[in-house]
C-alpha positions, -999 to 999 in steps of 0.1 A, spaced: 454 580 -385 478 576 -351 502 544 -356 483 527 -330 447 524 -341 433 491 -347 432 485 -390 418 451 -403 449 432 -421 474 447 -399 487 428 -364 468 437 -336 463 422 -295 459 386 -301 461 385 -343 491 387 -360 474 387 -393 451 415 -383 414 396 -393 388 421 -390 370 409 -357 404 410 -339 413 447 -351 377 455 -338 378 436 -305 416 456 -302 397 489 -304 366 486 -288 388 464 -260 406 501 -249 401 521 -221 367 547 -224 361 536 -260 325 515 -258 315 544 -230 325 575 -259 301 551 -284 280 550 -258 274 589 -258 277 600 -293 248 573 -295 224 591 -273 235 630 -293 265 642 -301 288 662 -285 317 690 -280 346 680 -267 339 694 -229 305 677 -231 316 643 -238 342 649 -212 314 657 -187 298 629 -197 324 608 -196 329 617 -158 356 643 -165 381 614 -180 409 627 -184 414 652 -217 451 634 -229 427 598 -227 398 617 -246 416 631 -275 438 597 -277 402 579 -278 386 608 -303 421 604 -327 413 568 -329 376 566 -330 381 594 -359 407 573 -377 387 541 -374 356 558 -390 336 552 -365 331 591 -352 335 626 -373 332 665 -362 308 685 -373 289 718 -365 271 696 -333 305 686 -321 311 652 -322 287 622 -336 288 584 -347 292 580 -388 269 554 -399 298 529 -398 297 538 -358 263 538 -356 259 504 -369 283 486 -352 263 502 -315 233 486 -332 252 453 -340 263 453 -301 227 450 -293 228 415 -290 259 409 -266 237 436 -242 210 409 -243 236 383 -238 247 399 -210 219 404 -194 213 369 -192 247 358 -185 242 381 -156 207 366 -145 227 331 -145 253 338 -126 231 355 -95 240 383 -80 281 392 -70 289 386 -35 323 402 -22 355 378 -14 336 353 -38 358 331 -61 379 351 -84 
């Protein structure tokens, strides 16, 4: 596993004792990573496909993202290219609540007008 993957009981972004919901809010916090989830959830993948589907990040980002997703448990490689393990496929279950969330936190808040506030 790279040095730099999120691991409960180790400091991470905004934990110094590394408690499991701040390791996991670390990783899923980085660039690309909730959109890769996002993929292997619908089928999985080679690496050129999820690149494709990732509109053509770029491959350095990718592979940084694949090391740590891999390292994290949360994705493996197979014969069908990439997929979710069933740690990775339950925690994009367990995010189905904060999409609902969002949804309405979105309805509240009307819709974005430029040069608002912010």
């Amino acid at each position: 596993m790279g040095a730099s993957t999120p691991r409960p009981g180790v400091p991470v972004r905004g934990s110094e004792s590394g408690r499991p919901v701040m390791a996991a809010l670390d990783l899923l916090g980085r660039r690309w990573t909730m959109r890769i989830l996002w993929e292997l959830s619908q089928a999985p993948a080679g690496f050129r496909e999820l690149q494709r589907r990732c509109e053509r990040m770029s491959s350095s980002v990718l592979s940084t993202r694949i090391e740590e997703l891999t390292g994290a448990r949360l994705l493996t490689l197979d014969g069908d290219g990439y997929r979710l393990t069933q740690l990775g496929q339950d925690l994009v279950e367990s995010l189905s609540p904060l999409a609902a969330w969002s949804q309405r936190w979105a309805e509240e808040m009307g819709p974005a007008t430029a040069g608002g506030p912010g």
